[in-house]
N, C-alpha and C positions, 0 to 999 in steps of 0.2 A: 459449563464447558465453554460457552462463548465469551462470559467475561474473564477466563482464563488465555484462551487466545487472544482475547485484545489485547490483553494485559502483557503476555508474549510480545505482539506484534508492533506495543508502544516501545519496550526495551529494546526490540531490533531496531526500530526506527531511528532511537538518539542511539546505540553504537553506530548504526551505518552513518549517522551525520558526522559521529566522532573521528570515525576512519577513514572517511572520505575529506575530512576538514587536515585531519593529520600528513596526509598525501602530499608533496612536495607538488608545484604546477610545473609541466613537462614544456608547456610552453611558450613561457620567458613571456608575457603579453606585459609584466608589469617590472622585469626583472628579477624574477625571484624563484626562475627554475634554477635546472639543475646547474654546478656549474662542474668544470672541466677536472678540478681539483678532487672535490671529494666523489668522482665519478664510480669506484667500487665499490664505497663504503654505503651510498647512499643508493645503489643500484639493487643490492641483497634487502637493505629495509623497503626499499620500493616493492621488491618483488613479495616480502610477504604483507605488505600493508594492503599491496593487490590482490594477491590471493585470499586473505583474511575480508575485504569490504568484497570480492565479488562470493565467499562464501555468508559473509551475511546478508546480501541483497537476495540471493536465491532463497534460503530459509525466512526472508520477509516477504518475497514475493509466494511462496507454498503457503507459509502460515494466513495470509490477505487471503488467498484461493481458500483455505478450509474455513474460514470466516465467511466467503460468501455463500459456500454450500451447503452449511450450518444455519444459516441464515435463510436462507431460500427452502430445506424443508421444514421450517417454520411458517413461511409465507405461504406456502402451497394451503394451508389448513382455512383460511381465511381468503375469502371472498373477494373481488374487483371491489373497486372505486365508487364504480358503475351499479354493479349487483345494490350494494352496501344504499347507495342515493336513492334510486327506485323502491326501497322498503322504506325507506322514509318518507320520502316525499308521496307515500299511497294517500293520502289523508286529503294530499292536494288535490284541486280539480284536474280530471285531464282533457286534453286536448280533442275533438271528437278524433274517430278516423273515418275517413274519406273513404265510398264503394266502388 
């Protein structure tokens, strides 16, 4: 199930790059917004290229959330860092403690 959502969440990731690469720049920083001429025609494609990347940024950000929840009652079953070194290292001498 987990490497089905990754595998989900890598395909949203190169569309949302796709549709956001697609996006005309609104603000001219290099010359190459919008200009005055094709302002209707490119105002309806803006609007669904908007509505299309902010509908796949939400469905990549849900699918990244079920990946970490997924992932985490996995982790839960397995032990600290901490737990896990202290069973190891028994063998070593320890430290006295102090009365």
């Amino acid at each position: 199930m987990e490497s089905l959502l990754i595998s989900i969440n890598i395909i949203l990731a190169v569309i949302l790059i796709i549709s956001v690469l697609l996006q005309k720049s609104e603000g001219g920083a290099l010359g190459l917004g919008v200009s005055q001429d094709n302002f209707t025609s490119t105002r309806s494609v803006g609007s669904f290229l908007t509505k299309f990347t902010s509908i796949v940024a939400t469905l990549f950000i849900v699918c990244s959330i079920a990946i970490v929840a997924i992932s985490r009652d996995e982790l839960r079953e397995t032990q600290s860092v901490f737990e896990k070194q202290e069973e190891e290292d028994s063998s070593l001498p320890q430290i006295p403690q102090s009365k």
